[in-house]
Structure formats: structure tokens, C-alpha cells
C-alpha positions in Angstrom: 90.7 222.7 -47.1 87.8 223.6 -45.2 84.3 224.0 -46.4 80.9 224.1 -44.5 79.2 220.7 -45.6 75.2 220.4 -45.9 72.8 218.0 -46.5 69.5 220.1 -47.6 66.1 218.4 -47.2 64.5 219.8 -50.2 65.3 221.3 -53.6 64.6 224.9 -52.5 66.3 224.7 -49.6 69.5 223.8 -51.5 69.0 226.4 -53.7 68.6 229.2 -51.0 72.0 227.9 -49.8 73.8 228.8 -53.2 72.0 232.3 -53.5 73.2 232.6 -49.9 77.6 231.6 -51.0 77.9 232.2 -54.2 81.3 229.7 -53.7 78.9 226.9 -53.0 79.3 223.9 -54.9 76.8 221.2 -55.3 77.6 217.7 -54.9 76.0 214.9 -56.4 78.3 212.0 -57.1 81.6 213.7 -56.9 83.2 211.6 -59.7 84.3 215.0 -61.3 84.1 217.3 -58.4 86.1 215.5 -55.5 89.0 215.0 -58.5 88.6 218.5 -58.6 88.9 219.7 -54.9 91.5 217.0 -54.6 93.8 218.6 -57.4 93.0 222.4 -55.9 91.6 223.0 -59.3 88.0 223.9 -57.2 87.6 224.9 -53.6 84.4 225.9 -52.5 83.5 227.1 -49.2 80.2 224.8 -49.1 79.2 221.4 -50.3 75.7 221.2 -50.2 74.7 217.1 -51.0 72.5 216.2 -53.1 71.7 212.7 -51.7 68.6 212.9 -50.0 66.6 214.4 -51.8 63.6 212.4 -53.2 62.8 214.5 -55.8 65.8 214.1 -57.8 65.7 209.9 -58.0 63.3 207.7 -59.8 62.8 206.4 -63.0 59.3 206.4 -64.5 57.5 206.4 -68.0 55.9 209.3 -68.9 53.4 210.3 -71.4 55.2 209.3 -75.1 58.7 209.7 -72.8 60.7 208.7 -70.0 62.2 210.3 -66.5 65.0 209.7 -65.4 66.1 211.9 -62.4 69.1 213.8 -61.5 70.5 211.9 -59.2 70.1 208.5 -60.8 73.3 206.5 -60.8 74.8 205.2 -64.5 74.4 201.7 -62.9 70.5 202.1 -61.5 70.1 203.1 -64.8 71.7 200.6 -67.0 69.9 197.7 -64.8 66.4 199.7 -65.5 63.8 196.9 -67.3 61.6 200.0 -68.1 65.2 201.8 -69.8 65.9 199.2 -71.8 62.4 198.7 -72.6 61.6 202.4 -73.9 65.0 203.9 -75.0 67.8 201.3 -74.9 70.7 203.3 -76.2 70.8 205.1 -72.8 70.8 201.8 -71.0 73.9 200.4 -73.4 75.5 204.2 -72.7 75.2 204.2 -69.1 76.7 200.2 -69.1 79.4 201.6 -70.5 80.7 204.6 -68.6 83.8 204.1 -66.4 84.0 201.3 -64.2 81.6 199.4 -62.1 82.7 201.7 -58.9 82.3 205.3 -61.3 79.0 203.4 -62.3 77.4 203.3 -58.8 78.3 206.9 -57.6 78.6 209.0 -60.6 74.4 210.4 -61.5 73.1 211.4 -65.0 72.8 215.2 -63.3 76.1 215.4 -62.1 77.6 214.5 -65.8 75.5 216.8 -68.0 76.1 219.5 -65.2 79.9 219.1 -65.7 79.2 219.3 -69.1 82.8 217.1 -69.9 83.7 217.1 -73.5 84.5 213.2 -73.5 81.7 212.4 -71.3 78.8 210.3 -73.0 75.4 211.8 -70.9 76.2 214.4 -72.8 76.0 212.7 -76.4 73.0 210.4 -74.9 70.7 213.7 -74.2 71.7 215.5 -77.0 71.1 212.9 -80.1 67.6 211.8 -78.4 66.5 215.6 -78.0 66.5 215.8 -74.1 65.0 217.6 -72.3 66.7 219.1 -69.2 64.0 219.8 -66.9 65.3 222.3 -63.3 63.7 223.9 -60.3 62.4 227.0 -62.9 62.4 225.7 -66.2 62.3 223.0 -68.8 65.6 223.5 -71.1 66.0 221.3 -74.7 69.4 220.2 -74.9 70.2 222.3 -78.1 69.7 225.0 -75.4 71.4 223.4 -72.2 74.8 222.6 -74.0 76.7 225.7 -74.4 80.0 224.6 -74.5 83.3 223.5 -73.1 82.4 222.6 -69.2 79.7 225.3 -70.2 75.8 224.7 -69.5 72.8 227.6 -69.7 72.4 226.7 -65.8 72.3 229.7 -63.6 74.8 229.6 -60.5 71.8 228.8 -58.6 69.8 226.7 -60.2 69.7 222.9 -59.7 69.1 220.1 -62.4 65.8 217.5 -61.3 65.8 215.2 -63.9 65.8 215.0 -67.7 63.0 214.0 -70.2 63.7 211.6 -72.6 61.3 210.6 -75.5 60.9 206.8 -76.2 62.9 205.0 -78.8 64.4 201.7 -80.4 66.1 203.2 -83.3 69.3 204.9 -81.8 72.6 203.8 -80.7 75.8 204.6 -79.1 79.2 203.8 -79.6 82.9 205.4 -78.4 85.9 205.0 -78.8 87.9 205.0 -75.5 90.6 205.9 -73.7 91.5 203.0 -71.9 92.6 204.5 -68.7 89.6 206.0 -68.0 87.1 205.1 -70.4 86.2 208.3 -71.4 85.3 208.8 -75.2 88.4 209.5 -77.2 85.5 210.1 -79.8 81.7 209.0 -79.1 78.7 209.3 -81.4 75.3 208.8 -80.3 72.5 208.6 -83.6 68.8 208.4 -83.0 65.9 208.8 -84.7 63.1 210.1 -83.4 60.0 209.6 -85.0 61.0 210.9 -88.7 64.0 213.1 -87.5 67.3 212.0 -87.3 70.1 213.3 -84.8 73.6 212.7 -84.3 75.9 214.1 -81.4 79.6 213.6 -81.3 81.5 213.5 -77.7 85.3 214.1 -77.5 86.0 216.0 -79.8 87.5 218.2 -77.0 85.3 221.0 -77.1 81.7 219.9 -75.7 79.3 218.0 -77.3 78.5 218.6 -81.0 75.7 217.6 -83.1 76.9 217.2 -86.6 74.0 218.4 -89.1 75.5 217.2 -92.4 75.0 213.5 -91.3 72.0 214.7 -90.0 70.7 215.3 -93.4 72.5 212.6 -94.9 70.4 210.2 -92.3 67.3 212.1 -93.1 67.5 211.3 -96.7 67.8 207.6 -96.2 69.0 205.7 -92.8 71.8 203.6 -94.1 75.7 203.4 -93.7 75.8 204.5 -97.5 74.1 207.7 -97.0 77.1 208.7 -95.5 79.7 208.0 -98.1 81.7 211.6 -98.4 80.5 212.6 -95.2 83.4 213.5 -93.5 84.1 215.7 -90.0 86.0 218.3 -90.4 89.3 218.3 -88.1 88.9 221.7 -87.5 86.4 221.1 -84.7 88.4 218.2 -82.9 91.0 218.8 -80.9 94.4 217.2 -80.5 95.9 216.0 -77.1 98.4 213.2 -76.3 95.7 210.5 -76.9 94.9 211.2 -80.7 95.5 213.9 -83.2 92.2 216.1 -84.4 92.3 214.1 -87.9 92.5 211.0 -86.1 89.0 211.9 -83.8 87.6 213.2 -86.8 88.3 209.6 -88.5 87.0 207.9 -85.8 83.9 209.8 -85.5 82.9 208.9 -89.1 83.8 205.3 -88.8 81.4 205.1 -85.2 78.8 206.9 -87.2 78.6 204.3 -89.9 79.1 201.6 -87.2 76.1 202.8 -85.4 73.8 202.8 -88.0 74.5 199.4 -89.3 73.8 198.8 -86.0 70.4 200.4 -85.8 69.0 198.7 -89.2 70.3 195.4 -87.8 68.5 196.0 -84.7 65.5 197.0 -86.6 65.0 193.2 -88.6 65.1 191.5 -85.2 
């Protein structure tokens, strides 16, 4: 296949180049778009990299939050003291996605971008209200998730980095599919100041926050709050790896899981 390859210098200058082919593709760390390419499932006519561009890296505390840019690897950001100082769930999430190769190429911006339904960036920005933060706007992830592989990014706007707000009290756990490690079924719960939020990955079609636990956890923050709270199966899809039923089932059981895990957290 051949594509023009570029290396821009600054954020506006890769987004000039995807105004200027609307078949560009941006590359960040091609864990989901080289797989891609390499299947004929995308070919673009440009890969514009995303590498060197300085404003899209860095961690850094913000006022009552935290930054982490775009192009942050899940391993630089599972090895951040000031990650797992402010909002540890994202440093446990990160820890966990793929393997230790997947962890040092793959980027936060690349895998909300992609927008996979069994990825777990998604479930991480979504249950700890992210913000998604681009070259024109600041979007809340409520807003940025729209779906399956489905974002509201514009075809030529370019993620920077996403805002998260501080917190102890959330956690993340998924069920996976060992081959790859994606979430069969993942479920992120945080609470954030006095509201309570819960996002479900791999379900198989795109992140879901599920607002009956929500108000069950807003009630009272305990695994018995959720007692009768089940998914409905309707919303999860079945492939070779589990049933819908089954990832509804599993969902339920992480939920519970996570919030023991939160209150036993919270008496350390």
C-alpha cells in the first residue's frame, strides 16, 4: 500500500494536513491502526505522526484535576507517582491494558479516539467525568462518546489531552479475554465528590454508563445497594467469547467487586 507519511511539527500543522486529504489518518501509537492497515480494513493515503509533538505529552496536576496528554503511553502513565497519587484507578487501568509491549506504544489519545467497545480508556474517562480537551474545544465525555468506534471528533480535529479531576474513591476491574486482554466486560465506579458514576466496557457496543447503579450508589456506596440491580442483556452483545447474558452477569458481579473494593480502600 502506499501512503505519503508525515511527521508535523505542531498541532496546527497536522491539522491543515487532514483538511488538506480528507483520507488522512492520524497516527499515534498504531496498536489499533497498523492492525488495521495490515488487515486492508483501513488505507489511507497519509499518515501524519503524532510523535513529536510536545504539546500532546506530559503529565501535570492541575487546579482540583489532573492532565494527562494525548500521547501519553498506558505504561508512562501507570509508572506516574503523581497518577497514583491523585487518581489511582487510572494508574491500576493503564497497568493493566494489554501487554508490557501494547503498554509502551499504545497512548491514552489513540484509545479514546478508536473509541473500541472492550477498550478500558474509554470506561476510565467516562466513570471519572473526563474531560476530552482538542485543538478547538473542551468536550465532557458524556459528549465525546457517541458510540460503536464513534466519537463527536470532527474529521479534522486532533485530541491534546484529557482532564481528569482528582480522586481515591474509584476503581476498575475487567474481566478479560485472555488473548488479548481486552475487557470481555469492564466496569470502572468513581465517585466524585458526592456523585457517583459507573461505565461499563465490552458490552460490544461502546462504552455505557449504567444510571440505575448510579442511583443505587448514590443512595448509599455499598455492595448491598446493589442487590436487584441487574443489566439488562439487551444492551450486551454476544460473540464467540461470551453470550450477552453472560456479560451482563459479569458486569454486575465487577460492579459489586469494585465497590467492596473502594470502601476497603477507604479504612486504610
Amino acid at each position: 500500500m502506499d501512503f505519503d507519511y508525515r511527521r508535523p511539527a505542531r498541532v496546527a500543522e497536522a491539522v491543515a494536513w487532514l483538511r488538506e486529504d480528507p483520507e488522512a489518518k492520524l497516527l499515534a501509537g498504531g496498536q489499533s491502526l497498523l492492525a488495521a492497515i495490515n488487515l486492508r480494513l483501513s488505507e489511507p493515503t497519509m499518515l501524519i505522526d503524532l510523535q513529536a509533538l510536545p504539546e500532546l505529552n506530559g503529565i501535570r496536576a492541575q487546579e482540583g484535576g489532573l492532565w494527562i496528554g494525548a500521547m501519553c503511553s498506558h505504561a508512562s502513565v501507570a509508572a506516574s507517582p503523581l497518577v497514583r497519587q491523585l487518581a489511582p484507578m487510572l494508574a491500576q487501568l493503564a497497568h493493566g491494558i494489554g501487554d508490557q509491549q501494547i503498554r509502551q506504544r499504545g497512548t491514552l489519545g489513540g484509545s479514546i479516539a478508536n473509541a473500541d467497545p472492550a477498550a478500558c480508556w474509554p470506561a476510565g474517562v467516562m466513570a471519572l467525568g473526563g474531560t476530552v480537551c482538542t485543538d478547538r474545544r473542551q468536550l465532557p465525555a458524556d459528549e465525546f462518546f457517541t458510540g460503536l468506534f464513534s466519537t463527536a471528533l470532527e474529521p479534522d480535529e486532533v485530541v491534546l489531552g484529557v482532564q481528569f479531576p482528582c480522586t481515591q474513591q474509584a476503581h476498575y476491574l475487567k474481566f478479560e479475554q485472555p488473548a488479548s486482554r481486552f475487557a470481555m466486560t469492564g466496569v470502572a465506579v468513581a465517585q466524585v465528590g458526592s456523585v457517583v458514576r459507573v461505565a461499563v466496557t465490552g458490552l460490544g457496543s461502546g462504552i455505557y454508563r449504567w444510571q440505575a447503579a448510579e442511583q443505587a450508589l448514590q443512595r448509599r456506596l455499598a455492595p448491598e445497594a446493589l442487590l436487584g440491580c441487574v443489566l439488562d442483556a439487551g444492551i450486551a452483545m454476544g460473540d464467540i467469547h461470551a453470550s450477552a447474558a453472560f456479560r451482563a452477569h459479569l458486569a454486575a458481579v465487577l460492579m459489586r467487586r469494585a465497590v467492596q473494593h473502594i470502601l476497603k480502600s477507604s479504612k486504610l
